[in-house]
N, C-alpha and C positions, 0 to 999 in steps of 0.2 A: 040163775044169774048169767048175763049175758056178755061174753069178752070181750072186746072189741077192740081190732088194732089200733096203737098209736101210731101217729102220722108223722109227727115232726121228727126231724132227724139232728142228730150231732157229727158231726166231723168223725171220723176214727184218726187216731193220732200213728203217726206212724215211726217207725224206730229208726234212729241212724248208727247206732252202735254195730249190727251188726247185717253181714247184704245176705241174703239167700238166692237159690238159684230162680230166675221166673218161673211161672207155670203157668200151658197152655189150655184155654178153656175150649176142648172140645165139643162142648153143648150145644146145639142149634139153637136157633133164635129163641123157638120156640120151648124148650125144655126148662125143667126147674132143675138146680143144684137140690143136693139130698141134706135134707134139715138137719140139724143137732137140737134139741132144745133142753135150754138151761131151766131150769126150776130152781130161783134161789134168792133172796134178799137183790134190792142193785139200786144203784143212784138213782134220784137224789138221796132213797135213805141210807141214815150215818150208820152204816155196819160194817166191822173189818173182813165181811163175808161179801159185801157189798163191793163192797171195790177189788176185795181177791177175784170175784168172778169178772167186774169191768177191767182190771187185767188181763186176765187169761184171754178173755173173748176178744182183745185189740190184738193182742200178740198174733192169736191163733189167725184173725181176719189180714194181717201182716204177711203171712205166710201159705196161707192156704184160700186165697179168694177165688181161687176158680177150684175150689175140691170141693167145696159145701158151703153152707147159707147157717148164719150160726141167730139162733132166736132165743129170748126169756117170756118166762113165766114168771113173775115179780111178786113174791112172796109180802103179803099186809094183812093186816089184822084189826078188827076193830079199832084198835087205838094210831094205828099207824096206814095211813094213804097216801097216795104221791101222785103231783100230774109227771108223768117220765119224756124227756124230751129224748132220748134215745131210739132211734126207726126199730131195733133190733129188740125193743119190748111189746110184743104180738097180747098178749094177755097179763091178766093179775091175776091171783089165789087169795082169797081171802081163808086163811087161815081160821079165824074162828066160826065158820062156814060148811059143815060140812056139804051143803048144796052145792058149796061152792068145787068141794077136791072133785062132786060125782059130773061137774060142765066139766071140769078142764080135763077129768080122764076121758070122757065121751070125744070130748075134742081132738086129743092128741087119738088115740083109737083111731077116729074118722079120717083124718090127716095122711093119706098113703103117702107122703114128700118125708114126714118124719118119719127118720130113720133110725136116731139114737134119742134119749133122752136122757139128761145128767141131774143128778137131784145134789144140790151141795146142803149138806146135812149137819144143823147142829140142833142139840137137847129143844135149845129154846125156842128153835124155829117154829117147831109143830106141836104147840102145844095140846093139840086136841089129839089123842094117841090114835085114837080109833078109828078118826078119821083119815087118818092119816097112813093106820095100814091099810084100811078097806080101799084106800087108793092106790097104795102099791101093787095091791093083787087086781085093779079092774085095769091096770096099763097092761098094757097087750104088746109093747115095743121094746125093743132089749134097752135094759133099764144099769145107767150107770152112777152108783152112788157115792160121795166125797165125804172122807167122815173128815171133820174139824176139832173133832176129840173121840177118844176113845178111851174108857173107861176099863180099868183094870179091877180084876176079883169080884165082880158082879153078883150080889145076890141070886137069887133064883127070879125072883118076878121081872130086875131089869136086864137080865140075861135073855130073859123069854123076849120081852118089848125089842130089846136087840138084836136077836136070834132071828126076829119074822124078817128085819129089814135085810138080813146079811144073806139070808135064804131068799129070799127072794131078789135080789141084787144080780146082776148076770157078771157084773165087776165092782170091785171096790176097790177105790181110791186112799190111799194115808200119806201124810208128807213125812213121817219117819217110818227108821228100824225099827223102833222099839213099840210104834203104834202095830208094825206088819206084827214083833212079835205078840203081844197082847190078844190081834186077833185067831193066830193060831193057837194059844196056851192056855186063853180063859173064855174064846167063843171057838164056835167048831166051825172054820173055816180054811179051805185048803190053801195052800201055795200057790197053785197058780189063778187063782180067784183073784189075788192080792197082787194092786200096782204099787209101787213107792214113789211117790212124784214128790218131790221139795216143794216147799213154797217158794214162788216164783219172786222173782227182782229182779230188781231196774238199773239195768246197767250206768250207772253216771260218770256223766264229764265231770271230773271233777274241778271245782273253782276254791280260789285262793282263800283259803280258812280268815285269815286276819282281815281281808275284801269285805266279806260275809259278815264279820263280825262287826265291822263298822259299818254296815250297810243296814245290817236291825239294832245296833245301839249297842252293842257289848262291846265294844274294842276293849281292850286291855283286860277281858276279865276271861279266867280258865273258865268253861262253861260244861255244867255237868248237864244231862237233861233225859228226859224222858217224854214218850207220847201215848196218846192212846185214847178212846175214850173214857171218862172219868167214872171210874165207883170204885166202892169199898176193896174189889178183890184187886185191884191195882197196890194195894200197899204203901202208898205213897208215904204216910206216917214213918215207916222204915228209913226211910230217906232224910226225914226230918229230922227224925232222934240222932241220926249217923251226924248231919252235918255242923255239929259244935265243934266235934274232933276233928272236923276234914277242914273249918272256918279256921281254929288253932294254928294248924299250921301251915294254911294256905287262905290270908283274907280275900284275895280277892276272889274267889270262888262262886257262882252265878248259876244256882238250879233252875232249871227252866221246866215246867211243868205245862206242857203241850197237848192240847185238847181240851173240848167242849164237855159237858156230862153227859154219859150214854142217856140218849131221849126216853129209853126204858125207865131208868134210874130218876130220871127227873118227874115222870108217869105217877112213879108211885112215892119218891120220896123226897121230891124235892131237889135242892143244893146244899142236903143236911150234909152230904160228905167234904162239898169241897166247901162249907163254912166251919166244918171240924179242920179242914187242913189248916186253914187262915188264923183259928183261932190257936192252935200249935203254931204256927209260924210267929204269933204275937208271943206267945207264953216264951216261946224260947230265945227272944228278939233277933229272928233272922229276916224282917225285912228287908235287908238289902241285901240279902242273898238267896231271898227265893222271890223269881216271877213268874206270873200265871200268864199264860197264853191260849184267851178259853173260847178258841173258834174249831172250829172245823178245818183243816188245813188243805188250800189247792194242795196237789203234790207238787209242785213244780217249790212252791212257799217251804212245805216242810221237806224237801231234801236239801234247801239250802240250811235251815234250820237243823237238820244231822247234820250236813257238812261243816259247819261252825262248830259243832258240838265239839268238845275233847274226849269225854266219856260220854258211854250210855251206860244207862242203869234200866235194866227190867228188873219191878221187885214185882213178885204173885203171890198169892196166898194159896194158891191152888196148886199143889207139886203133881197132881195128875193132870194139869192141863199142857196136853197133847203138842201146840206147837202156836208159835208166836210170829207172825209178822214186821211186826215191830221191831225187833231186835235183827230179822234178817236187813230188815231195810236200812238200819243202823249202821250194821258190817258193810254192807254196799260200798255208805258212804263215806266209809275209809276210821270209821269210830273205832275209839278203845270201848269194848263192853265187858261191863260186870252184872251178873247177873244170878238170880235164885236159881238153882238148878231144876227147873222143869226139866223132863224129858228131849225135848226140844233142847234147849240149852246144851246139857251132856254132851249132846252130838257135834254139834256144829263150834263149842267152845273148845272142845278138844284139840290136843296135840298145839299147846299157844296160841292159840285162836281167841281167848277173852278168859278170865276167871270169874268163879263162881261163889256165893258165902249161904251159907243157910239160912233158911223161910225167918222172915221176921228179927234175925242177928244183926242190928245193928253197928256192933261193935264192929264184926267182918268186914260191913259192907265199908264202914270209914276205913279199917286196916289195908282193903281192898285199893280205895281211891288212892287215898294218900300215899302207895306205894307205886302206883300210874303215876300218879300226880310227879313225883321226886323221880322216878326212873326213868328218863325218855328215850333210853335205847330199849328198856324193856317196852313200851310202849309203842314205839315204830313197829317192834319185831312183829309185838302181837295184831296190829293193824293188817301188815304187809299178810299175815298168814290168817287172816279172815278175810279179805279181798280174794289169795287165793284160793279159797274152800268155796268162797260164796258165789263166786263168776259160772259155775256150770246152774245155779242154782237160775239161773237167767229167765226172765220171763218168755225170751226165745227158745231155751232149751226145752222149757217146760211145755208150750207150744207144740213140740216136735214130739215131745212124751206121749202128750193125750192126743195127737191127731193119730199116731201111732194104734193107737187103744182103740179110740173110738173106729178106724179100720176093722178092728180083729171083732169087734163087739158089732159092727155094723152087718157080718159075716160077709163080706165082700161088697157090700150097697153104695159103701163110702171109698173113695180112691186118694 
């Protein structure tokens, strides 16, 4: 299989929230800046991995345009291909290919400009396992990997599966504590092996919540809401069963259910989840208090849509999934959050920062609301003290994190 760069280019967006100092491109005309290459899902496809990496990489090209040349490797799969209008996607991976891991590791090999290479790693991404190590071990280039979850008490056989990438890894990346501890306490992996990088966000101006409100049709209503791509491990049901008791004592109340179905989900099963949700929405007659919003969201669309928000709600089903986007980007925009206690959660809810009610409790989750709802100094407080927890979590800072990294890993190639 044969790669071939994409040509056409998109704008890189650049950030006003916050200045950094210039930097001077000492390179002759002639020289190349020293590569970084991403190996990881990226727009157009709809994955929360997708756009964490189209993050990083604007951030990082924000700040360091004359230190390195930042490139993807755009992870597809038989069911999933994309034409990519972005300059900065050189190659694709066909995943269900193993011809395809033995071109792009020949490639990256051959390539003396790549310097580092960054793999953002989730279960689902690499379905074919085997092939998938035998390419970790034919990359010849210090090799940096992002877990997106990490898995706690491992059997033996997914220990092993985990074990080959963490060993062979020259760094690994977690966005929490509790993911760093996991790797030390149930895979054998040292301290200083392990980065702790937050998931990044988008510093916002903020605009006038009641503006926003009448600007997509809610004026006068409290607006709970939630986003994300749609499947079953979202929980959304939770939410449903919660809102008779939250409509009781607050009718005007407005859940917003934000996102399209994971294109996975739809692959293999249709719109059977979110025609269960609809059909719960009938039984319990919340029509007027629950609306679907079933696109894909620009971001620029859905941070006005958190900023309207009153609460966010993340419900999971999954109390070992590692860390949430969603709900950081929520805190951002100045949201009350309640949410399942993932891992993720714990940390960032803490010390006033948002409350939490247990997996599938929807009694909690209404006692939850309704006590936001009726308190609004408790409410302010907890806003004001997730803005400040969330502001170092910046996609600038994070920028600064991994150029940091990618220096020490590069062994001096990268400045």
């Amino acid at each position: 299989m044969k790669n071939l760069p994409h040509n056409s280019a998109t704008p890189i967006l650049k950030s006003d929230s916050l200045v950094f100092p210039s930097r001077v491109n000492t390179l002759g005309d002639d020289e190349q800046l020293p590569e970084i290459l991403f190996i990881t899902s990226y727009p157009p496809r709809e994955c929360g991995i997708a756009t964490y990496s189209q993050d990083l990489m604007k951030a990082l090209n924000n700040q360091y345009v004359s230190s390195f040349s930042l490139t993807v490797c755009a992870l597809e799969n038989e069911h999933e291909k994309h034409l990519y209008a972005d300059e900065e996607v050189k190659y694709t991976l066909n995943t269900s290919d193993p011809a395809s891991f033995r071109a792009i590791a020949e490639t990256i090999n051959n390539d003396d400009n790549i310097k580092v290479v960054v793999i953002q790693h989730e279960f689902g991404l690499f379905q074919d396992n085997d092939s998938f190590n035998a390419f970790l071990l034919e990359i010849e280039k210090p090799l940096v990997v992002v877990f997106h979850t990490v898995l706690p008490r491992p059997d033996v056989e997914f220990q092993k599966k985990v074990q080959h990438i963490l060993d062979r890894a020259d760094s690994i990346i977690v966005m929490t504590k509790n993911s760093e501890a996991i790797l030390k306490e149930d895979y054998t992996v040292a301290s200083e092996k392990i980065s702790v990088i937050p998931h990044g966000t988008h510093l916002v101006p903020h605009t006038d919540k009641n503006a926003l409100k009448a600007k997509y049709g809610v004026k006068g209503r409290k607006v709970l809401s939630t986003f994300g791509l749609l499947s079953s491990g979202k929980s959304i049901e939770t939410t449903l069963d919660a809102l008779p008791n939250i409509i009781n004592k607050s009718p005007d109340v407005l859940f917003l259910i934000i996102g399209k179905t994971h294109p996975g989900v739809v692959l293999h099963e249709g719109e059977s989840y979110r025609d269960s949700l609809q059909q719960k929405i009938k039984e319990l007659k919340l029509e007027n208090h629950v609306q679907f919003v079933n696109k894909y969201l620009p971001l620029n669309e859905l941070l006005d849509y958190l900023q309207l928000t009153d609460i966010y709600l993340f419900t999971s089903k999954d109390p070992n999934q590692a860390v949430s986007g969603t709900f950081s980007y929520a805190m951002s925009c100045g949201c009350a959050i309640v949410s399942t206690p993932i891992p993720h959660a714990k940390e960032m809810l803490a010390d006033g920062s948002g409350l939490t009610f247990d997996f599938g409790n929807s009694k909690q989750l209404a006692e939850a609301v309704n006590l936001l709802i009726y308190d609004i100094g408790l409410r302010k407080n907890m806003i004001l003290n997730g803005l400040h927890k969330i502001m170092h979590t910046a996609w600038e800072n994070s920028a600064v994190a991994h150029a940091v990294l990618f220096q020490k890993v590069s062994d001096g190639k990268i400045e």
